[in-house]
C-alpha positions in Angstrom: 0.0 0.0 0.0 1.3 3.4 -1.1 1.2 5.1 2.4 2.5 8.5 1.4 -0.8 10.6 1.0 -2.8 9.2 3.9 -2.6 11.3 6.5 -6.1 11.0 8.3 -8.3 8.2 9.4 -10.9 9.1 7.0 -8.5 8.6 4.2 -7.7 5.3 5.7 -10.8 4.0 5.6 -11.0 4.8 1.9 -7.8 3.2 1.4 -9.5 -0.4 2.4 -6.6 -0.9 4.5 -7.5 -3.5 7.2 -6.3 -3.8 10.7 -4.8 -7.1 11.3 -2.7 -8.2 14.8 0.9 -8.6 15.1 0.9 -12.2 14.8 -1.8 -12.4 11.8 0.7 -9.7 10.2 3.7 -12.2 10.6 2.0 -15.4 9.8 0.6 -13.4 6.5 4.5 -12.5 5.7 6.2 -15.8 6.8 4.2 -17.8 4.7 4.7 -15.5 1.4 7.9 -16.0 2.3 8.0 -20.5 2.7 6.1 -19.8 -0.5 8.9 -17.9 -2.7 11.2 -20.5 -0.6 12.9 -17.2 0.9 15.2 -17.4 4.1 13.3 -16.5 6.8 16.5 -15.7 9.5 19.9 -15.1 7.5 23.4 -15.5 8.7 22.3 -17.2 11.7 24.3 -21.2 10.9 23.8 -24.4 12.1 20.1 -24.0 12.8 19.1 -24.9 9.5 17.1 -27.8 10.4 16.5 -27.3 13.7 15.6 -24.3 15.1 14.7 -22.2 12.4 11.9 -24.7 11.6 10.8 -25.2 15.1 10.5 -20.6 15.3 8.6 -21.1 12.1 6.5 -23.6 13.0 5.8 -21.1 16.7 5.1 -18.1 14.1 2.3 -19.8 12.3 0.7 -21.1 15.0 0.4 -17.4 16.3 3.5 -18.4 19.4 4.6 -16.4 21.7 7.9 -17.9 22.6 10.6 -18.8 25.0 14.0 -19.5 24.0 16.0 -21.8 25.9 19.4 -22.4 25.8 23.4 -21.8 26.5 24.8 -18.1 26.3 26.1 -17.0 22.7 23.6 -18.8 20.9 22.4 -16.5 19.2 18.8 -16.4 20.8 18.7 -12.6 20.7 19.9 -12.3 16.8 16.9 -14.5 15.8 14.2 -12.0 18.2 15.7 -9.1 16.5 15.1 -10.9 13.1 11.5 -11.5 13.5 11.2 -7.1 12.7 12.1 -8.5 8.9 8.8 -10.7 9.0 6.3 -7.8 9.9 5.0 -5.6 7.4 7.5 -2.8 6.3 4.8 0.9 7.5 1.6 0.0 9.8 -0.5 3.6 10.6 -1.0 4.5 14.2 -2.7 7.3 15.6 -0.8 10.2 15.9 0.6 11.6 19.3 -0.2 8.3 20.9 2.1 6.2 23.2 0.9 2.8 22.4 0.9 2.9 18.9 -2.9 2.7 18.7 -4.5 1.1 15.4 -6.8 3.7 13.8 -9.2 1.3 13.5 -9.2 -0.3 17.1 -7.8 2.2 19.3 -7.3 0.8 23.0 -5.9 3.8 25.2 -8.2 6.5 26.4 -6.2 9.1 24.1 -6.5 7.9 20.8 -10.1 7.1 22.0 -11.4 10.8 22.4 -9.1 12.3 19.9 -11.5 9.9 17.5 -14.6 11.1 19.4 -13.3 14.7 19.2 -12.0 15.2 15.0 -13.7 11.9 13.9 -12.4 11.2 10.1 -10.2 14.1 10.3 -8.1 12.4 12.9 -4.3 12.4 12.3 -2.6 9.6 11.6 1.1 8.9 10.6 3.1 5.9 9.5 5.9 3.6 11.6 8.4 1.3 9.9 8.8 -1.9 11.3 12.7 -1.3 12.2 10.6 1.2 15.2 8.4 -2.0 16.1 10.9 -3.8 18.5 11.4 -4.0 22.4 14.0 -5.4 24.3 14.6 -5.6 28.1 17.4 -7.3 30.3 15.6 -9.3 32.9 17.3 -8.4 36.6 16.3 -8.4 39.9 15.9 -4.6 40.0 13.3 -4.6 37.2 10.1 -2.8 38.4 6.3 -2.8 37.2 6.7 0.4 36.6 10.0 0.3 34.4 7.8 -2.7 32.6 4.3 -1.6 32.9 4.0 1.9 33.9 3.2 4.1 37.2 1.0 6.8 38.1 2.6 10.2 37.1 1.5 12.5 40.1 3.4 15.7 38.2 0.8 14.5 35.4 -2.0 14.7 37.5 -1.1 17.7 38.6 -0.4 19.6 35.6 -3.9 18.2 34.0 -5.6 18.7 37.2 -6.7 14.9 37.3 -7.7 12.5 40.2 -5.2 9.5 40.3 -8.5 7.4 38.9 -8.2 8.9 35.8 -6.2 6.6 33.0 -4.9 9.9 31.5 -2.3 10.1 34.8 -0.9 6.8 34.1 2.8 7.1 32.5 3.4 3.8 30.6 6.7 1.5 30.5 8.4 -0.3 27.9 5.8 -3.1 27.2 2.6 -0.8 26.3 5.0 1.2 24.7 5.6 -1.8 22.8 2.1 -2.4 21.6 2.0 -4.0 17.8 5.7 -4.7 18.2 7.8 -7.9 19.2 9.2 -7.5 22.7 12.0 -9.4 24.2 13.0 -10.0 27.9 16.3 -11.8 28.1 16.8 -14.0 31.1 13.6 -14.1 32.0 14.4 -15.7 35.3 16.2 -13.2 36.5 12.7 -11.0 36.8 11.5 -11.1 40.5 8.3 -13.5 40.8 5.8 -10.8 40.8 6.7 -9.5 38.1 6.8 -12.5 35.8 2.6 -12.5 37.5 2.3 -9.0 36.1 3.6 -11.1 32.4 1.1 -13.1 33.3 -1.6 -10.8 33.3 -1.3 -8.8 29.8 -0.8 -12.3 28.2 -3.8 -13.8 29.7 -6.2 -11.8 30.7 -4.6 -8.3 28.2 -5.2 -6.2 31.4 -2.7 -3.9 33.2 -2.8 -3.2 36.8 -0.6 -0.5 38.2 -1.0 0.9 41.9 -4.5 -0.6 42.5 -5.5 1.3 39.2 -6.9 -1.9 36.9 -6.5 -1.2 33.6 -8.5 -3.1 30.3 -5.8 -2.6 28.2 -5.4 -5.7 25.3 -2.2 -4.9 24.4 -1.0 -6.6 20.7 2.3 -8.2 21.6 4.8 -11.0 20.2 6.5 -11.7 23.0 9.8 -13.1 22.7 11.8 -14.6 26.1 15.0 -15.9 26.3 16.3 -17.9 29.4 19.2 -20.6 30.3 18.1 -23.9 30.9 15.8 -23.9 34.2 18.3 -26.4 36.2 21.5 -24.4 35.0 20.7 -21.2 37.2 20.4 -20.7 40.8 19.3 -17.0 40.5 15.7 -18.1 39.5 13.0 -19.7 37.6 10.1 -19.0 35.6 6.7 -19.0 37.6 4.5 -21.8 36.5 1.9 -19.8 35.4 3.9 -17.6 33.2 5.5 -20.8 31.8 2.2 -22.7 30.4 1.1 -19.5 29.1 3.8 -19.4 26.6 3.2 -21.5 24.1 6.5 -22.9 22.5 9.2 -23.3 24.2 12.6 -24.0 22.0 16.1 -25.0 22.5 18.8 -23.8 21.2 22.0 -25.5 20.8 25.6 -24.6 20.1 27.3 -25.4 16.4 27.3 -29.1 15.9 30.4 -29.5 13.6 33.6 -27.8 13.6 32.5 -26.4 9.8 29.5 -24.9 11.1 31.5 -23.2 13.5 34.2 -22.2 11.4 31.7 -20.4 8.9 30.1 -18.7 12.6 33.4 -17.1 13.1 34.1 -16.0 9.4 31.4 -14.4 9.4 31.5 -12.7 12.4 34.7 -11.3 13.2 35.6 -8.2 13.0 38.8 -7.5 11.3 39.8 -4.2 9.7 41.0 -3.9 5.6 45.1 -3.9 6.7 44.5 -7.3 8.7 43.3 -8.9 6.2 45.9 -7.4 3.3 48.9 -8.2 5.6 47.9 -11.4 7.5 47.4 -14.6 6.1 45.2 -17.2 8.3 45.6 -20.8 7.3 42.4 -23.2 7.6 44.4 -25.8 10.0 45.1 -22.3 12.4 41.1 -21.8 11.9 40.4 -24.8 13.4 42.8 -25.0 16.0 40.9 -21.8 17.2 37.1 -23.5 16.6 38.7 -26.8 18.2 39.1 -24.9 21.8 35.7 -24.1 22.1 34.9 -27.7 21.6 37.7 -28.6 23.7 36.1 -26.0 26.6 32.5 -27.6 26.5 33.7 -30.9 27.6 36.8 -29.9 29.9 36.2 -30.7 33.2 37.4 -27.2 34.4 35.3 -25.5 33.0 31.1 -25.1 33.8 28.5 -26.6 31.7 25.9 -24.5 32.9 27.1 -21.7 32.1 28.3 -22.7 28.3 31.1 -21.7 26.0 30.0 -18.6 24.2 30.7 -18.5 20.0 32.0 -14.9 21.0 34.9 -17.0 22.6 36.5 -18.0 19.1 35.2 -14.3 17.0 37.4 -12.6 19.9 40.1 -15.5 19.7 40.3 -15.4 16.0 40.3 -11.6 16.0 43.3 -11.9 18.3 45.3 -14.2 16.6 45.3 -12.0 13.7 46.5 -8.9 15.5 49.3 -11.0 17.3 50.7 -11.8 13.9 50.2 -8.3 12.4 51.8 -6.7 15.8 54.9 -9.0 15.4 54.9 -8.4 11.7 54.8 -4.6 12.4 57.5 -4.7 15.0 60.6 -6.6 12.3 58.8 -4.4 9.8 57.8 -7.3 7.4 55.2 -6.5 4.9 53.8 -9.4 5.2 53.0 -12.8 7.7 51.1 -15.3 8.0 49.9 -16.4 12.0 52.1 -19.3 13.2 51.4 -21.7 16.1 53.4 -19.7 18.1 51.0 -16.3 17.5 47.7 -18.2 19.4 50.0 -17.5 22.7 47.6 -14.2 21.9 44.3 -15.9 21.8 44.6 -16.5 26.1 43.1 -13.5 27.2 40.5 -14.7 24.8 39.7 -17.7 26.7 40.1 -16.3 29.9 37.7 -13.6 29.5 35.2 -16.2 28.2 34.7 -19.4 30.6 33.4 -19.7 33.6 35.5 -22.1 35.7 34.6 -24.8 38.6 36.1 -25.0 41.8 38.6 -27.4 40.4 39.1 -25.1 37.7 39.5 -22.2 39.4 42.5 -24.3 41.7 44.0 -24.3 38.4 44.3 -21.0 37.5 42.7 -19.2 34.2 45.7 -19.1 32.8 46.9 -22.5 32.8 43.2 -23.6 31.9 43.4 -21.7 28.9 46.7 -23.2 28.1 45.3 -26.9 28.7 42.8 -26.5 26.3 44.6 -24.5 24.0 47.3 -27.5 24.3 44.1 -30.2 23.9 43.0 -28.3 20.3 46.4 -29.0 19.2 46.5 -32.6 20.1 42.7 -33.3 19.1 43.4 -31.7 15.4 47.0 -33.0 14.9 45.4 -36.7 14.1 43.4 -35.1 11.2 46.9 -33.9 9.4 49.4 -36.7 10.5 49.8 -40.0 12.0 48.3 -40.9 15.2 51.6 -41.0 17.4 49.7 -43.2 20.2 49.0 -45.6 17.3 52.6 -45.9 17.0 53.6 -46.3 20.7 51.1 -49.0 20.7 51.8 -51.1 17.9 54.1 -54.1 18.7 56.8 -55.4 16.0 55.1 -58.7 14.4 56.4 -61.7 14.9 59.9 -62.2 12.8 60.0 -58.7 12.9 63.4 -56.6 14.4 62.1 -53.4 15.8 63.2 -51.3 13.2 60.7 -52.5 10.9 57.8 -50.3 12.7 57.5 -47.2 10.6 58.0 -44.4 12.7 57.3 -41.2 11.2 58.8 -39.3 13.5 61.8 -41.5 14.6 64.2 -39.0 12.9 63.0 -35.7 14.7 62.5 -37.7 17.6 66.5 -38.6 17.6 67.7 -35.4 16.8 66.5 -34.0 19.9 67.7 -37.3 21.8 71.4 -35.9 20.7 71.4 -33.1 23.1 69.7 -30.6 20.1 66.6 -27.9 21.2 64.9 -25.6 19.2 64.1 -22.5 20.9 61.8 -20.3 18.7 60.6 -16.7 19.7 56.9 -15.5 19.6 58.1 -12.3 17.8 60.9 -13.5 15.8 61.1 -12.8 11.8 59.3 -15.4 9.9 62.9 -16.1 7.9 64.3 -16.9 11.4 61.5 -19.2 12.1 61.7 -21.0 9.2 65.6 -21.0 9.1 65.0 -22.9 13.2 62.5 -24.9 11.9 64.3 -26.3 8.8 67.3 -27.2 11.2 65.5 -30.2 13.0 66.3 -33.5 11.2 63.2 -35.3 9.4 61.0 -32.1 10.0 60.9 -30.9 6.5 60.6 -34.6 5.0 57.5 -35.6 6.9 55.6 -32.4 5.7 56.7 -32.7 2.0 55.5 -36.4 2.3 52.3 -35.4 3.9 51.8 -32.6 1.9 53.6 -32.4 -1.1 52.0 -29.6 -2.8 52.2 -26.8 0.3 54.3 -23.9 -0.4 57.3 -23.0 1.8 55.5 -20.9 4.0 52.6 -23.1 4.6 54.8 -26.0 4.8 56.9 -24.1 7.8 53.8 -23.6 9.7 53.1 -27.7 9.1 56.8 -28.2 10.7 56.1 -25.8 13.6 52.8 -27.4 13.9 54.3 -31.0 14.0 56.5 -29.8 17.2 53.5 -28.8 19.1 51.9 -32.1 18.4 54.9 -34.5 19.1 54.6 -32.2 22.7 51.1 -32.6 23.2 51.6 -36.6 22.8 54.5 -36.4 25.0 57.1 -37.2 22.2 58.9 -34.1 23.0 59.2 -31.7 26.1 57.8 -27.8 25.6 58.5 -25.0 27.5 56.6 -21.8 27.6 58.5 -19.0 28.9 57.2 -15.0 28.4 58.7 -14.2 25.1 59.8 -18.0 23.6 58.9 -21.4 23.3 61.3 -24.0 23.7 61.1 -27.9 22.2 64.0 -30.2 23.9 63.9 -34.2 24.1 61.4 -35.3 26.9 63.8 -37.7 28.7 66.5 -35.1 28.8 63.8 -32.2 30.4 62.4 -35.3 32.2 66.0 -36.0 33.9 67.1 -32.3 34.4 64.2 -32.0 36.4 64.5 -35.1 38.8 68.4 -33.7 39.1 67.5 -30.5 39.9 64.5 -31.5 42.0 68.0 -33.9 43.5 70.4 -30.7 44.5 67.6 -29.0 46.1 67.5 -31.5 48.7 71.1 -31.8 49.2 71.0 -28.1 49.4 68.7 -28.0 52.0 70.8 -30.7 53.6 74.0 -28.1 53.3 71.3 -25.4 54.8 70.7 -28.0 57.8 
């Protein structure tokens, strides 16, 4: 409808234009949409054939829902969605708070400016980007920040008794009349309160001060909580509960190339990043494969989840460690090494909530465990299982020798007494000058992968020294500006002897 010259009520009615509800207008839209087979949610991954279908199946049925589910999933993206499904200008009554419908006005305004100008009432036009609420759900939430309150300045401005409906000043939620509103955390909203929820869904009235109110407000209302048995903060009253009519769970990415394509898409890196850093796929998933590595680690807590923002901030920090250091040996270009993701910690740290037992840890040295447990997890999908390896016994008639080894020949050149000791900001030529040094490191990659180039075949080699570590084939050392790669019996034996003269020490000290 061409909305431009109707500026009245009377030239609304001539229109034909006809007042439908909020959820009538999106079920109308969403299924123009399944017709033209249209995306109803874009950029949201993963929830192709899961959630998306279960929210469109809520729409048409007219739903108010509840999401439920895990932080980061991306509960709040698909409310804020939903605007796309409503139609693009809807008329309301002009000077009104509650978005009145012209042609079923509810509040006592709109009610006697009608009675007052009749046709020649002014109306004016609202685009659906204006049709969207959203409140955080905490304990501090009043009726009135939700509902409204009594405005006693009103009353006495107007000269009104507090019985009049004119001295009510309204919250956020009849603000939100013919408009999708969203409480996140719904829990977290005192008990009364969610009973005042209650109300305008059930019975569409509003009761503020003692002052009941008929008000049938048009709402889609969207809530958003963490699984029930996950918080102690709260629940959501029974009542309030049945009277929402689909309840759907969310769930984090299901394969490592879901999440992958989350984080692509998502992170925020700036034009010069991208020209002067290169980000291989196997350092991609390394930074995906912590995540994973987070929602099952023992530190960390379930109930709280692993948040995708973990790996967008991770990735996003990974690149920047690599342009920094390229910056600093003023190198035009880099690529981010193994040794650059010592910059994705504060990452981590910032983005799991630990248990007790993780918290005996430390942060730091969680974040280092799991960051150590990507490594090993994705090193089997490039190279040989080494505990394959330490498990297989020569056949019988076999000498030892005949076990293929892969590694035998890096493994014995750090048994001679050799380390590699490689710095986190060191030059990439200097890298890959270390990296070329250790016997049988360059071999094993160009058998792997014979068509990598030198650079990506360096970060395979550095890549194949954090594995060997991570399967306890060789020792590493992390110290503040270096990581250091010796033979594990050596470390293993310096340690016991060092651990050896700090007794007799004390022995001297006695």
């Amino acid at each position: 409808m061409n909305h431009k010259h109707i500026n009245t009520l009377g030239e609304l009615k001539e229109s034909g234009y006809t007042a439908k509800s909020i959820k009538e207008e999106i079920r109308q839209n969403l299924l123009q949409r399944l017709k033209g087979k249209e995306d109803t949610f874009t950029g949201i991954m993963g929830y192709e054939d899961t959630v998306i279908p279960d929210v469109e199946r809520a729409l048409l049925s007219k739903h108010n829902i509840l999401f439920l589910g895990l932080r980061g999933q991306a509960k709040t993206r698909m409310a804020r969605q939903m605007t796309n499904l409503l139609d693009e200008y809807i008329p309301v009554i002009s000077g009104s708070d509650i978005n009145d419908d012209p042609l079923n006005p509810i509040s006592k305004f709109a009610r006697d400016l009608i009675r007052e100008k009749g046709d020649d009432t002014p109306i004016e036009w609202i685009h659906r980007s204006q049709r969207y609420g959203e409140k955080l759900a905490t304990p501090d939430v009043s009726v009135a920040d939700l509902i409204g309150d009594i405005d006693p300045i009103k009353a006495a401005n107007l000269r009104l008794s507090f019985a009049d409906e004119r001295v009510i000043h309204y919250g956020i939620i009849p603000k939100s009349n013919r408009s999708i509103f969203v409480i996140n955390e719904l829990p977290d909203l005192q008990a009364r309160i969610q009973v005042a929820l209650f109300n305008i869904l059930e019975e569409g009235d509003v009761q503020i001060r003692g002052f009941k109110l008929r008000l049938p407000l048009d709402i889609l209302f969207v809530f958003t909580a963490n699984p029930e048995d996950y918080t102690n903060r709260g629940s959501i009253v029974t009542p309030l509960k049945d009277r929402i009519e689909s309840q759907i769970l969310t769930h984090y990415p299901k394969s490592l190339e879901t999440a992958l394509a989350i984080t692509e898409q998502e992170a925020d890196l700036a034009p010069e990043q991208k020209d002067k850093v290169a980000i291989s796929d196997l350092v991609k998933r390394l930074i995906e494969q912590v995540a994973f590595e987070a929602r099952g680690s023992e530190f960390v807590d379930k109930k709280s989840g692993v948040s995708a923002r973990l790996t967008i901030a991770a990735f996003e920090n990974a690149v920047s460690a690599a342009e920094r250091r390229a910056l600093i040996n003023n190198e035009q270009g880099t690529q981010v090494w193994i040794g650059d993701l010592i910059g994705i910690i504060p990452a981590i740290t910032g983005k799991i909530e630990l248990v007790y037992e993780g918290e005996q840890e430390g942060p730091y040295q969680v974040a280092m465990n799991l960051l150590d447990k990507s490594i090993r997890s994705q090193f089997v999908q490039y190279f040989p299982n080494p505990d394959t390896l330490k498990k297989r016994a020569p056949k019988k008639g076999e000498s030892p020798q005949v076990v293929d080894n892969p590694y035998k020949a890096i493994t014995s050149w750090f048994d001679k007494g050799n380390h590699v000791n490689i710095g986190f900001a060191s030059r990439d030529r200097d890298k890959i000058n270390q990296l070329y040094s250790v016997d049988g490191l360059h071999g094993l990659v160009k058998k792997t992968f014979p068509h990598a180039n030198e650079m990506e075949s360096a970060l395979l080699m550095e890549f194949v020294l954090h594995g060997l570590a991570s399967y306890s084939l060789l020792s590493k050392k992390i110290f503040e500006t270096s990581v250091e790669f010796k033979d594990l019996m050596g470390s293993m034996l310096n340690i016991q002897t060092s651990a050896f003269d700090d007794e007799e020490d004390e022995d001297d000290y006695r």
